[in-house]
Every structure is written in C-alpha cells, then in structure tokens.
Backbone as CSV, one residue per row, in Angstrom:
resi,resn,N_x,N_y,N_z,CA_x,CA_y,CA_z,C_x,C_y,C_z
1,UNK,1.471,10.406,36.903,1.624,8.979,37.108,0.574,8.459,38.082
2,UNK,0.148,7.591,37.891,-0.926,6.754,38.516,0.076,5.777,40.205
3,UNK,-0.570,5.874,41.180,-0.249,5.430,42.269,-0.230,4.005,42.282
4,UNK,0.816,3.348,42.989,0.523,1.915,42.029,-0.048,1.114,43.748
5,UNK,-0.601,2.253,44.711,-0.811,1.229,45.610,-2.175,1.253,45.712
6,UNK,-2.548,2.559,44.736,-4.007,2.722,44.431,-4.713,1.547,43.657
7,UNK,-3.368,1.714,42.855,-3.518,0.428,41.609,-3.893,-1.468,42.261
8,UNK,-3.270,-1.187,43.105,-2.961,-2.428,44.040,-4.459,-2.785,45.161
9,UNK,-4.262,-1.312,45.439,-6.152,-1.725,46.204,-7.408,-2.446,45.453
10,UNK,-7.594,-1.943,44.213,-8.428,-2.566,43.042,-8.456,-3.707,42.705
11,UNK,-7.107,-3.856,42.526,-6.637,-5.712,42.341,-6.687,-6.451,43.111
12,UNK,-6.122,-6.107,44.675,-6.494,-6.835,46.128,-7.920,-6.850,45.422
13,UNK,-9.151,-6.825,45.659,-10.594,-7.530,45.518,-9.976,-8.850,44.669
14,UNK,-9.136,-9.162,44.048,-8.895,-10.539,42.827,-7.900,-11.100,43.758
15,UNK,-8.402,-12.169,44.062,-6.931,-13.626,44.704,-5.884,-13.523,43.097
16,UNK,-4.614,-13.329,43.879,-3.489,-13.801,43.016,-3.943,-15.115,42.351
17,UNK,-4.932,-16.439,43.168,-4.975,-17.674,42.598,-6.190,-17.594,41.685
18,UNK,-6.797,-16.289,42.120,-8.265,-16.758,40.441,-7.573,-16.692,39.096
19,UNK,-8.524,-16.987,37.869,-8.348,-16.974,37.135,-9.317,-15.901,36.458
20,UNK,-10.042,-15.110,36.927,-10.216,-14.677,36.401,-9.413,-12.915,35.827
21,UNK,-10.010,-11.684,35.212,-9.197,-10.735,35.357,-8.990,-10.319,36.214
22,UNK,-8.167,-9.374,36.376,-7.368,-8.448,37.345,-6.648,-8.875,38.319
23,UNK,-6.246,-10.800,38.524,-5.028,-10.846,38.812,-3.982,-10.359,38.849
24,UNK,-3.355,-10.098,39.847,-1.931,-9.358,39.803,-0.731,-9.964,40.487
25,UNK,0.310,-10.239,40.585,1.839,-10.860,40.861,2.311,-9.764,40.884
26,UNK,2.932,-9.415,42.586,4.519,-8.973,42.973,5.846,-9.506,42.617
27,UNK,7.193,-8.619,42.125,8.188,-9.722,41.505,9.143,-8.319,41.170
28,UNK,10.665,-9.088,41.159,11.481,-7.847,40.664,12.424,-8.761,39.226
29,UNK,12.252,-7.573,38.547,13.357,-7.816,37.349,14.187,-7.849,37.413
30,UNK,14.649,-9.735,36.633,16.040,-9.854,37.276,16.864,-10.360,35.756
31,UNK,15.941,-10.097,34.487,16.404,-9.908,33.114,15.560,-9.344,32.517
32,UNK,16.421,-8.249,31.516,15.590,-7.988,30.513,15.930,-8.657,28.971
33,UNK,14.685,-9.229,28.317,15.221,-9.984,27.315,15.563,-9.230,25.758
34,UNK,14.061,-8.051,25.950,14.636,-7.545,24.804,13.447,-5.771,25.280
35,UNK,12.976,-5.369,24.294,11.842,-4.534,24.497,10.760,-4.936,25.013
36,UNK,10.007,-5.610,24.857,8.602,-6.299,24.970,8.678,-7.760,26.001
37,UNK,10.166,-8.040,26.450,9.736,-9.758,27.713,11.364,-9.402,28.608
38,UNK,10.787,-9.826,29.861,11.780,-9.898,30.832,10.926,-10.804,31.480
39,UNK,12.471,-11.078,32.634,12.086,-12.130,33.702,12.113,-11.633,34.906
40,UNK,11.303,-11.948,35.447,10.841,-11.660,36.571,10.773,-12.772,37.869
41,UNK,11.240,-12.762,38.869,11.048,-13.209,39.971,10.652,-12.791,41.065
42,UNK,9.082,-13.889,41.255,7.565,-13.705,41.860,8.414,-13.312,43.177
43,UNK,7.211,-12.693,43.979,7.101,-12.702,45.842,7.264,-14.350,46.461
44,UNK,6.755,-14.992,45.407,6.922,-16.696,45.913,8.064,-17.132,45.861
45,UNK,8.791,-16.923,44.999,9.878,-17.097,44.852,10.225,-17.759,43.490
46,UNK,8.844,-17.848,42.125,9.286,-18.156,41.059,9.740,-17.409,40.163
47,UNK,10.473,-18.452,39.231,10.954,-17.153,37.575,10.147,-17.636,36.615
48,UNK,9.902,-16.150,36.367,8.338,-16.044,35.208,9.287,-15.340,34.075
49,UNK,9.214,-15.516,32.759,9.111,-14.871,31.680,8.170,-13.968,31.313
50,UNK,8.234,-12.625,30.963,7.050,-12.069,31.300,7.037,-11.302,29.526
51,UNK,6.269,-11.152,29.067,5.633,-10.658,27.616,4.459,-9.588,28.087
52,UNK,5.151,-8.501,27.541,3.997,-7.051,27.481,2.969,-7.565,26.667
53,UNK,1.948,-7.266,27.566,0.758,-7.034,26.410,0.395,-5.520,25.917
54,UNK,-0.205,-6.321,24.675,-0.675,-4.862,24.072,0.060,-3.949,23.303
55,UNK,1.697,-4.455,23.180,2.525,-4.356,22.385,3.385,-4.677,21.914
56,UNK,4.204,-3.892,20.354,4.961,-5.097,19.717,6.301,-4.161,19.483
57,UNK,7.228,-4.589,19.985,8.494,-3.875,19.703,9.504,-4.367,18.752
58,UNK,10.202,-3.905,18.355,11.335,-4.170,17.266,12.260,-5.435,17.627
59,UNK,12.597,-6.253,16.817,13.041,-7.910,17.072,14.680,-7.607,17.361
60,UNK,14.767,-8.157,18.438,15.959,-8.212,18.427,17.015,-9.700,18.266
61,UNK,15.983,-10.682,18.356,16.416,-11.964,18.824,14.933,-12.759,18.050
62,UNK,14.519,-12.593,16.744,14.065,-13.720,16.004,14.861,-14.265,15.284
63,UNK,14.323,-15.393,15.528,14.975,-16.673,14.842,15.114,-16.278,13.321
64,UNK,14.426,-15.818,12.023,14.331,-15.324,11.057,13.936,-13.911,10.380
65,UNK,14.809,-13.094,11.605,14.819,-11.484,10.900,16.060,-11.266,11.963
66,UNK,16.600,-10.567,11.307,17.968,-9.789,11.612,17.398,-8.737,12.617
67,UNK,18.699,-8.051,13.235,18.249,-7.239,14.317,17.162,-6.063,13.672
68,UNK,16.042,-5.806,13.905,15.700,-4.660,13.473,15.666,-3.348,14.086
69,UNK,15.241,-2.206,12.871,15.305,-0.881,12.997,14.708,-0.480,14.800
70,UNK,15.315,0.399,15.810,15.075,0.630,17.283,15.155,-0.604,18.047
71,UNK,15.196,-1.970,17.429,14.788,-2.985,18.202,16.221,-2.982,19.777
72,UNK,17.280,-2.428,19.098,18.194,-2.090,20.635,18.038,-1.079,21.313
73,UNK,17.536,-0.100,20.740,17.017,1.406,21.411,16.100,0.870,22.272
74,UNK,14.825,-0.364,21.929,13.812,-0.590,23.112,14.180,-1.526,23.619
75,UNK,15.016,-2.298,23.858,15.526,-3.130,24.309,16.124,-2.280,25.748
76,UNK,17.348,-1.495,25.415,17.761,-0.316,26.771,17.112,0.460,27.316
77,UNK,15.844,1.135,26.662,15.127,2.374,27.459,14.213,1.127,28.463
78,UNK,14.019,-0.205,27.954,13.261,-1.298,28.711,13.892,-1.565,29.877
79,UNK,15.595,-1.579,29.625,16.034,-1.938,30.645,16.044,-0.919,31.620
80,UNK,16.591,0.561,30.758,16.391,1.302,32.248,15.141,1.754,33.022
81,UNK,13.988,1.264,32.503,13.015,1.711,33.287,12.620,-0.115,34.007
82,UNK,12.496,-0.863,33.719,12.543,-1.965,34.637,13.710,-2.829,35.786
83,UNK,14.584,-2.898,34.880,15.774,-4.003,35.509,15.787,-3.430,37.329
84,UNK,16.189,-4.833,38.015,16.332,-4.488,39.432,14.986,-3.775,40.267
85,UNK,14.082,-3.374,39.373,12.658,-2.813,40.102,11.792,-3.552,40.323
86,UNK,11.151,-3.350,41.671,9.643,-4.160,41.883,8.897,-3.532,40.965
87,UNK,8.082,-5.213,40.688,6.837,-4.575,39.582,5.704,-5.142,39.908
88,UNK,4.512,-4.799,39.668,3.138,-5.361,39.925,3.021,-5.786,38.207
89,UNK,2.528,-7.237,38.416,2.195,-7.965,37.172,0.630,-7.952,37.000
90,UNK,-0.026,-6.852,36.173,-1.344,-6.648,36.155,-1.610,-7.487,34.620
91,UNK,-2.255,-8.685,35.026,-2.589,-9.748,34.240,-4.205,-9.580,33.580
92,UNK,-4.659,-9.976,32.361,-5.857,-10.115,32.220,-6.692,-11.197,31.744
93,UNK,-7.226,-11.830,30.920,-8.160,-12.620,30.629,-7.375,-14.383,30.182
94,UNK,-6.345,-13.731,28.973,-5.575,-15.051,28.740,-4.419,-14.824,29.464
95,UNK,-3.532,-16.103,30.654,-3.023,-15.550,31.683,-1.284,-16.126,31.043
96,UNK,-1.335,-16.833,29.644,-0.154,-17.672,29.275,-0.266,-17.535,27.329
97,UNK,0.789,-16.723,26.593,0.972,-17.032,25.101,1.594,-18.510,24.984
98,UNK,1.435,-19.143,23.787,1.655,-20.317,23.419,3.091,-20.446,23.440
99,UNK,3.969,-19.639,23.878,5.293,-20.016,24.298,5.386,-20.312,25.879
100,UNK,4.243,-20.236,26.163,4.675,-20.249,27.824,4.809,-19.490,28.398
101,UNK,5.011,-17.980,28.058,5.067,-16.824,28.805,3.874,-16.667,29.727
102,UNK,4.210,-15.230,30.428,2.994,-14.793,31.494,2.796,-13.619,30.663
103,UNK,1.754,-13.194,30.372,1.504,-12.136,29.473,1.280,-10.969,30.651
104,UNK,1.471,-9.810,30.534,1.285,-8.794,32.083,1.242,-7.831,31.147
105,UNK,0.599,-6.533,31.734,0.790,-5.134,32.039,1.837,-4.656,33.591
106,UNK,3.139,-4.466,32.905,3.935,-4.166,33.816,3.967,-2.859,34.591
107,UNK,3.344,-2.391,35.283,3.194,-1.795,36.604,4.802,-1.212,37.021
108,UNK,5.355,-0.466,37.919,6.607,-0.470,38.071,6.562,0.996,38.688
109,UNK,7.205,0.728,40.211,7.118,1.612,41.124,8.161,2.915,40.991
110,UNK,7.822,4.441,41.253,8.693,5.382,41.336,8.848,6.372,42.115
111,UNK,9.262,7.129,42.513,9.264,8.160,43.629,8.298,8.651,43.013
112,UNK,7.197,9.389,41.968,6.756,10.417,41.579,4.991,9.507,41.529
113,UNK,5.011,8.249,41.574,4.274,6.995,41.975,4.190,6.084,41.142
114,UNK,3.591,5.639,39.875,3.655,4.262,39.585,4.044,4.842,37.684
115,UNK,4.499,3.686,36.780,4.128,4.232,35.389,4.363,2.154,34.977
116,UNK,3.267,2.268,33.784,3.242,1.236,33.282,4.145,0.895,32.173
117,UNK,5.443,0.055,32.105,6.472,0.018,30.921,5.719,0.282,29.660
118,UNK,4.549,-0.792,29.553,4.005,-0.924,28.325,3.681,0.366,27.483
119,UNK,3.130,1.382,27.955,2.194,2.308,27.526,3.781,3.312,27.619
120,UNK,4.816,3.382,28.268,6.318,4.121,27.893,6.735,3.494,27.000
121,UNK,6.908,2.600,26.469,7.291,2.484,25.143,6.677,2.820,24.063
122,UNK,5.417,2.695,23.778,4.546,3.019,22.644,4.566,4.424,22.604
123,UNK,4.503,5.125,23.439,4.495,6.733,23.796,6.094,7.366,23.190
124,UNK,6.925,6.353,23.495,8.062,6.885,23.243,8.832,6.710,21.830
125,UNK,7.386,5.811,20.749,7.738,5.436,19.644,8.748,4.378,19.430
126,UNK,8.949,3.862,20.221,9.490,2.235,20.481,8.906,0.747,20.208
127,UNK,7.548,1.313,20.705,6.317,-0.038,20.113,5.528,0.584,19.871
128,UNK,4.910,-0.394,19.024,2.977,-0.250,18.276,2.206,-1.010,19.016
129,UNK,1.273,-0.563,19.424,-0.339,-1.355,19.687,0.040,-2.935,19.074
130,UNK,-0.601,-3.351,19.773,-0.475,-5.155,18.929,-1.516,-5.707,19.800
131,UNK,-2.960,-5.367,19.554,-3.920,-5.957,20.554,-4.124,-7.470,19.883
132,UNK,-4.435,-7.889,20.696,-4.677,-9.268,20.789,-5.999,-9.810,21.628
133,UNK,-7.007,-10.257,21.382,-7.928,-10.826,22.082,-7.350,-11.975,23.138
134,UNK,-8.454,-12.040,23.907,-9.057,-11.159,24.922,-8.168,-10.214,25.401
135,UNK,-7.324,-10.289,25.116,-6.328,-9.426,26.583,-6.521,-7.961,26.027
136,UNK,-7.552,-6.919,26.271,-7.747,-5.756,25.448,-8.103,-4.379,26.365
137,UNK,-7.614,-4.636,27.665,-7.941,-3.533,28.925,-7.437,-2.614,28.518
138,UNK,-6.382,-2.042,28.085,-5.698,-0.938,27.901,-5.185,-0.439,26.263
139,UNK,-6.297,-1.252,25.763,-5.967,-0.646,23.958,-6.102,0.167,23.841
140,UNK,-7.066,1.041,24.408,-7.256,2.655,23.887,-6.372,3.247,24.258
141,UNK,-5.836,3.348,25.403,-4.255,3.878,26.203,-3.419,4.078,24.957
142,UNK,-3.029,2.286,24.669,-1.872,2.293,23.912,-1.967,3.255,22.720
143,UNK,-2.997,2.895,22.269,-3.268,3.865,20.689,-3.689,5.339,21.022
144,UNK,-3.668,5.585,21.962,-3.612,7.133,22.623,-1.986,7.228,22.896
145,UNK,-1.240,6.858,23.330,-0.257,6.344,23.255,0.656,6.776,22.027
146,UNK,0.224,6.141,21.501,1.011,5.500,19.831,0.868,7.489,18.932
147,UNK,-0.376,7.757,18.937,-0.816,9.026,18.785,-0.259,10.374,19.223
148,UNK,0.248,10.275,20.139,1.154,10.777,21.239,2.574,11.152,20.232
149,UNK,3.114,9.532,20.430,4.390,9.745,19.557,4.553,10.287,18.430
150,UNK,3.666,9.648,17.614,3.346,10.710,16.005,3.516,11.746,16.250
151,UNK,2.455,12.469,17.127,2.120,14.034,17.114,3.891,14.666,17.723
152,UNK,4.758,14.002,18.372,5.921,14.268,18.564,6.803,14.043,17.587
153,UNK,6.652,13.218,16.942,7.512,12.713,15.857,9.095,11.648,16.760
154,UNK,8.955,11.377,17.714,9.752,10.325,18.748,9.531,8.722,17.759
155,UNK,10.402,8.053,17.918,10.904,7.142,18.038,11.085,6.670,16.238
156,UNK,9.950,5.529,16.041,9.900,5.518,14.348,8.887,6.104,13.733
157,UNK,8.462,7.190,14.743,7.571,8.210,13.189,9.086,9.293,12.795
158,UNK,10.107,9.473,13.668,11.047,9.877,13.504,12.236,9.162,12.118
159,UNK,11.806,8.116,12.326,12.836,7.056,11.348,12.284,6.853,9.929
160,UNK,10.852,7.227,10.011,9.967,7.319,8.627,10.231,8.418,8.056
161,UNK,10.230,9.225,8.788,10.303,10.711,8.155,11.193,10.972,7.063
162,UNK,10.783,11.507,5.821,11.113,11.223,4.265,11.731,10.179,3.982
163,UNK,11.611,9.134,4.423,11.775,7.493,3.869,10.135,7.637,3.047
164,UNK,9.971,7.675,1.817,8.380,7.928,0.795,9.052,6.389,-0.372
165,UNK,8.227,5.307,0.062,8.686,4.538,-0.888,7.242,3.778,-2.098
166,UNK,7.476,3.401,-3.330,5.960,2.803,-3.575,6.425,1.155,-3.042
167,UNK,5.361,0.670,-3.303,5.286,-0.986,-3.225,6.086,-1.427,-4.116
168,UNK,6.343,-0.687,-5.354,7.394,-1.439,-6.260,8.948,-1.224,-5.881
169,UNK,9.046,-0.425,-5.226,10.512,-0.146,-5.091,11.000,-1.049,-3.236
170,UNK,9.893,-1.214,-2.421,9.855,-2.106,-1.260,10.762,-3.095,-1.719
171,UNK,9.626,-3.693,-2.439,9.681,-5.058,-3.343,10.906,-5.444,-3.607
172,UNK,11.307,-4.648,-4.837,13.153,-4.544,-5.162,14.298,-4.294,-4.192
173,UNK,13.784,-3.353,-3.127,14.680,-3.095,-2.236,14.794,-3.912,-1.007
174,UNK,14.199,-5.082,-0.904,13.470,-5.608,0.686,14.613,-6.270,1.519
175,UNK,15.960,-6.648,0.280,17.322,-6.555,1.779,17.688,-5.556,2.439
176,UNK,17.507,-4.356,1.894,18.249,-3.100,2.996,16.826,-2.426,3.308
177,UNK,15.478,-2.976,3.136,14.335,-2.468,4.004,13.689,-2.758,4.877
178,UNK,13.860,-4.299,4.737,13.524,-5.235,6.166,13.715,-4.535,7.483
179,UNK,12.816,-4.989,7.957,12.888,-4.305,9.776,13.095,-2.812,10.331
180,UNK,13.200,-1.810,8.935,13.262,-0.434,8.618,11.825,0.408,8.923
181,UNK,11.210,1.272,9.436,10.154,2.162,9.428,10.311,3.000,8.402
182,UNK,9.293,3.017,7.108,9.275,3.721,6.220,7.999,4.325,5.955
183,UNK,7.769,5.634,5.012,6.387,5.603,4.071,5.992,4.885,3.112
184,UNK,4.592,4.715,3.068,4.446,3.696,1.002,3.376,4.499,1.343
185,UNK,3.628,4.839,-0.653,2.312,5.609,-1.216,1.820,4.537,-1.836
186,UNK,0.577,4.148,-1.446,0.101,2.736,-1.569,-1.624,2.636,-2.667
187,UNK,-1.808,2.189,-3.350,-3.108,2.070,-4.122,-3.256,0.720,-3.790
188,UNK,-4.645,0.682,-3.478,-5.415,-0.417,-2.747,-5.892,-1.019,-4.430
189,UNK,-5.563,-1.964,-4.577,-6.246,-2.327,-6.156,-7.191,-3.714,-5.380
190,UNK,-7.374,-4.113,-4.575,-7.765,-5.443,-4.068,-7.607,-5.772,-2.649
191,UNK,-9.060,-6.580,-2.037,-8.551,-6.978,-0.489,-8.973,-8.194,-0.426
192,UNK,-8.728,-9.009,0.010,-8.867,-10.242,0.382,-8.778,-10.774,2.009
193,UNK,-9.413,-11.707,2.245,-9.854,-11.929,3.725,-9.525,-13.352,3.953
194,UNK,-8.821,-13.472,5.242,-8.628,-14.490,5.437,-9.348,-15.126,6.798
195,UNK,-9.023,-15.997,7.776,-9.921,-16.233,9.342,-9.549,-14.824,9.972
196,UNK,-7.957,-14.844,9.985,-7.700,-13.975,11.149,-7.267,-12.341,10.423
197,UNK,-7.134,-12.144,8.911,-6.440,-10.914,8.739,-7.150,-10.396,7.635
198,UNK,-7.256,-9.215,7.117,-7.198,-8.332,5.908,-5.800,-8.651,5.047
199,UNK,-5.394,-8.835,3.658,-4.504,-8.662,3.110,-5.092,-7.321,1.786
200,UNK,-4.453,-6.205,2.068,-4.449,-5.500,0.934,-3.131,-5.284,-0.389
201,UNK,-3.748,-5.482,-1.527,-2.496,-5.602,-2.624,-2.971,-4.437,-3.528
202,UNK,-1.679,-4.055,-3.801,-1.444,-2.304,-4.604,-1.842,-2.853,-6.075
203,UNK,-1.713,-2.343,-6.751,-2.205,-1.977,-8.156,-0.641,-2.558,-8.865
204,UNK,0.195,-2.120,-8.191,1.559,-2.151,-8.914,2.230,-2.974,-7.930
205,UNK,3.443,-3.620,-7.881,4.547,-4.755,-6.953,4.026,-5.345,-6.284
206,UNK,4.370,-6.527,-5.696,4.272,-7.227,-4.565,3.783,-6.696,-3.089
207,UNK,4.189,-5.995,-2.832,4.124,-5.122,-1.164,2.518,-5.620,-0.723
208,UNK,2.230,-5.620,0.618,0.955,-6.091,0.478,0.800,-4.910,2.489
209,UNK,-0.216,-4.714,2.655,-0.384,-4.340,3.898,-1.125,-5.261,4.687
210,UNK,-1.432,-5.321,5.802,-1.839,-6.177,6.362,-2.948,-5.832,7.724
211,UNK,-3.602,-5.904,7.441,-4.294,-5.765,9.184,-4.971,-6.663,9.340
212,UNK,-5.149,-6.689,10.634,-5.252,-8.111,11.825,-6.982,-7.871,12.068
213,UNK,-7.824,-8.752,12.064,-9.507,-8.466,12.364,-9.389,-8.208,13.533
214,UNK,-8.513,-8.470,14.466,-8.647,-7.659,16.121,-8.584,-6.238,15.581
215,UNK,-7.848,-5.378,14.940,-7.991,-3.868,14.806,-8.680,-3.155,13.872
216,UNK,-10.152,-4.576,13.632,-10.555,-3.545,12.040,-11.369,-2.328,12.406
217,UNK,-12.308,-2.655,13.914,-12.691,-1.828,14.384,-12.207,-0.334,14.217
218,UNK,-11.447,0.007,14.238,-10.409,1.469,14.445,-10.898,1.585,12.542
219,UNK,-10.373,0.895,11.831,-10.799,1.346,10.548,-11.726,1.514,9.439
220,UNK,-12.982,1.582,10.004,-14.170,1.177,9.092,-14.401,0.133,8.913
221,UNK,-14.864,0.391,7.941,-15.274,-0.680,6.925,-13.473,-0.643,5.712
222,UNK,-13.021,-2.044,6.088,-12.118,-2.054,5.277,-12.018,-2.277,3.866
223,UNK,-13.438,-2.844,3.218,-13.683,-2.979,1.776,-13.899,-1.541,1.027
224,UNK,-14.192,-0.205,1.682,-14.080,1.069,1.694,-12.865,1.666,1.077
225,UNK,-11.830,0.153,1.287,-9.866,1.325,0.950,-9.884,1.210,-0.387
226,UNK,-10.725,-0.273,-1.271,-10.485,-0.379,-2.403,-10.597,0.649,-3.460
227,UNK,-9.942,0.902,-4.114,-9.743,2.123,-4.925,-8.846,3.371,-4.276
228,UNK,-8.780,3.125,-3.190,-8.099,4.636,-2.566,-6.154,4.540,-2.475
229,UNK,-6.024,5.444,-2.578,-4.362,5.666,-2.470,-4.178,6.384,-1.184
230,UNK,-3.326,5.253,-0.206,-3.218,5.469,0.937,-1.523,6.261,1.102
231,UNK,-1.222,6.806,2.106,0.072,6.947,2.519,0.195,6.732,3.805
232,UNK,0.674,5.528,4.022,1.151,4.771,5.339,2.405,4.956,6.332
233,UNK,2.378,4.689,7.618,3.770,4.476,8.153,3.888,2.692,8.367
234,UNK,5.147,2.201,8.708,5.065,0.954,9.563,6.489,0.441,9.054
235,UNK,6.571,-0.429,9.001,7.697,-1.559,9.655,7.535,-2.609,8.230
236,UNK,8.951,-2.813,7.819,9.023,-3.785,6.285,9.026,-5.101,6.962
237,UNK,8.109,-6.310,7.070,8.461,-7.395,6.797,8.509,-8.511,6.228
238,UNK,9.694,-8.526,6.093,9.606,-10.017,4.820,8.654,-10.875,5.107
239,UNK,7.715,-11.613,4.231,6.569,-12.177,4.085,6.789,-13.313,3.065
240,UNK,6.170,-14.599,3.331,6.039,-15.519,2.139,6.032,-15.457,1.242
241,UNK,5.166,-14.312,0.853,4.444,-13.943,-0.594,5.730,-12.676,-0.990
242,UNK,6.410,-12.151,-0.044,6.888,-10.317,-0.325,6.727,-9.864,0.356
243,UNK,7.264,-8.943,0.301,7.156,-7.598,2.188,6.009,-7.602,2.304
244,UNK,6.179,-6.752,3.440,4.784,-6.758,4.570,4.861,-5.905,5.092
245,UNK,3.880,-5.340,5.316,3.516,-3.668,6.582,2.266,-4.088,6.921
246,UNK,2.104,-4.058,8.370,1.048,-4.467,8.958,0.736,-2.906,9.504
247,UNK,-0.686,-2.868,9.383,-1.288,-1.603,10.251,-2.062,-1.892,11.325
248,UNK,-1.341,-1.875,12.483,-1.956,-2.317,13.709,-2.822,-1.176,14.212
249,UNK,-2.802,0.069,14.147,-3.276,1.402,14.172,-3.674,2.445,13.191
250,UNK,-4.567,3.010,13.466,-4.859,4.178,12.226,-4.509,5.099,12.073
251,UNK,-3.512,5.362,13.338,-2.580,6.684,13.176,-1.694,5.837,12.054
252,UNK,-1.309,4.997,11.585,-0.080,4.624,10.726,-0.453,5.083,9.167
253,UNK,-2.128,5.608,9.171,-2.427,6.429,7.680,-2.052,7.657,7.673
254,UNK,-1.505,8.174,7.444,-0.942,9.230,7.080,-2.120,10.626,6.313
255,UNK,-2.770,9.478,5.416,-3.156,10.548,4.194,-3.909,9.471,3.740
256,UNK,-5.085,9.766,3.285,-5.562,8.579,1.749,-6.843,9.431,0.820
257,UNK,-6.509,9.174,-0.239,-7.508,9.968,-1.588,-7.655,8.830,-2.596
C-alpha cells in the first residue's frame, strides 16, 4: 500500500483552490450511495457527492435498469472500505460530471498505510475501467487492475464463467440478461463510427458491442475486427437499437479468429 502522507506531500505543491491537476480535499464518509459515489464531508465543512473516476460499477439505483448483476456486492465491499473514514480526494483535470458531482480518486487511510477505493474495486472484479477524458492519471492502474481480476477469476469474470451466449440468443433472451456478465461468441460482420463510439454488429441478431474512442487506443486498429469472430466478456445492456456490451478493456477479449 502506498503511504497516503507521501501521497499528500506531492499534492501539498497544488493549493486545494487551483484548478489545475493534483488538487486534493480532506473529508470523511458520511454516505455511501452505491459502488462508484458517496458523500463526503470536506475539512471545510462542505457535503460533496463524490463519483470515482476511472470506473464503472454495477447500477444499483438507475432510473431505467433494474438492480444489476454485483451492483449490491459493490455497493457493500464500498461501504466497508470507505464509510466513517478520512479520505484524501485526489482530483484531476475535469474537477465536476454534468450531474454536479466532484469526480475524485479516493485515497483512504489504513494502519498498513493508504489504498485507493477505486483501483479495490476493479481488482476485486466489481468495476471496469471507464476512462473518460481528461481525467486519465490512473488508467493503466485500473486496467492492470481489471487484468488482475481475470487472471483470478474474482468478481464478474467469475459470473461469466460458462455463461457462452451468441448475439442471437442475447437478443431473444435480453429480460433475464440485462445487467448479467456473460460470454458472446461474436462475428464482427460490420463497424460503424460515430463522434464518440465504435458500434460493432455480428453477422447474425441484433447484439451490437460497443467501444468508446477514449479506449480505442488499447485495441488497434478497430476496422481490423471486421471479419473476425471474437469471444468476449461484459455486461448486457439494453440499448435503443438491442442489447449492448460495451468493451471498455481488452482483457474483456477472451479469444478472436
């Protein structure tokens, strides 16, 4: 574990009031909301809503998806490693998401010295990577991280495991698959590009995968998948068009020929 007063010397060089990176906020958790946001109340004496960056955990409380697959498992391992603890709010480039939150790398003090929530959940197969520009200090972590869990088989590489579905049977099945971690043996028949994403569509059903142009980096050249038959991990979600599996990471390929 990393020393968090070591951590704290680095950041002292940044005023709590710049704007630029490596701002940091003292504050103890005084809710946790779900896996990925709690509230926090500053050394000043305000209440901040606080949103992990850098990752995306299972919904427990959207407005239009039912509880999903671990989303209460990370919800409690969140609570017991934050609630009631001082935390250092290690902030970076964008300092507020369009809900108003404070976006942080949560910091969080221990006898053995410091561990960051964010990078314990992804490790523990609870969350995926979900980089987001600018805020991108600790992506490689996470997806070192995320890599971690696989190679353990913890959290939902555990919940995938012989769940082997195609895109056509997603498709048909997408009330009892929603918010589920499964496999798809997937044929890339087509990709299409939009501002912000990749959409790839199979040869056969609806099912579509998805990756975000913040993570194409990690995957080549993505016009490369066309023709190939992938075997994926990830997360069903209902989509406008039909389910959805987003690949935020390249550990989530499994296999492809």
């Amino acid at each position: 574990m990393k020393s968090l007063a070591a951590l704290c010397c680095l950041l002292i060089l940044f005023s709590p009031l710049q704007a630029g990176a490596g701002t940091a906020l003292w504050g103890r958790v005084v809710e946790v909301v779900d896996g990925d946001t709690v509230t926090v109340e500053t050394s000043d004496g305000k209440v901040e809503q606080v949103r992990y960056i850098g990752i995306d955990c299972p919904e427990t409380s959207h407005p239009r998806r039912r509880v999903e697959e671990l989303g209460r498992e990370a919800s409690r391992f969140n609570r017991s490693l934050v609630l009631g603890r001082r935390v250092l709010l290690e902030l970076d480039l964008q300092k507020k998401d369009r809900y108003g939150r404070t976006l942080a790398y949560v910091w969080v003090e221990s006898d053995e010295g410091s561990f960051m929530a964010n990078e314990l959940l992804v490790s523990s197969g609870l969350a995926v990577p979900y980089a987001i520009p600018p805020n991108l200090r600790y992506t490689d972590l996470f997806r070192e991280a995320f890599a971690s869990a696989r190679s353990s088989g913890r959290g939902l590489w555990e919940k995938a495991r012989g769940r082997l579905f195609t895109p056509t049977q997603v498709w048909a099945e997408l009330p009892s698959l929603a918010g589920r971690f499964i496999n798809i043996r997937f044929k890339v028949d087509s990709i299409s590009s939009s501002r912000t994403r990749y959409t790839l569509r199979p040869d056969k059903g609806y099912t579509t995968l998805i990756i975000h142009k913040s993570d194409t980096g990690q995957f080549g050249s993505i016009e490369d998948l066309a023709g190939r038959t992938l075997i994926v991990t990830g997360k069903v979600i209902p989509g406008f068009n039909g389910p959805e599996v987003i690949l935020s990471d390249r550990t989530q390929i499994l296999s492809f020929y």
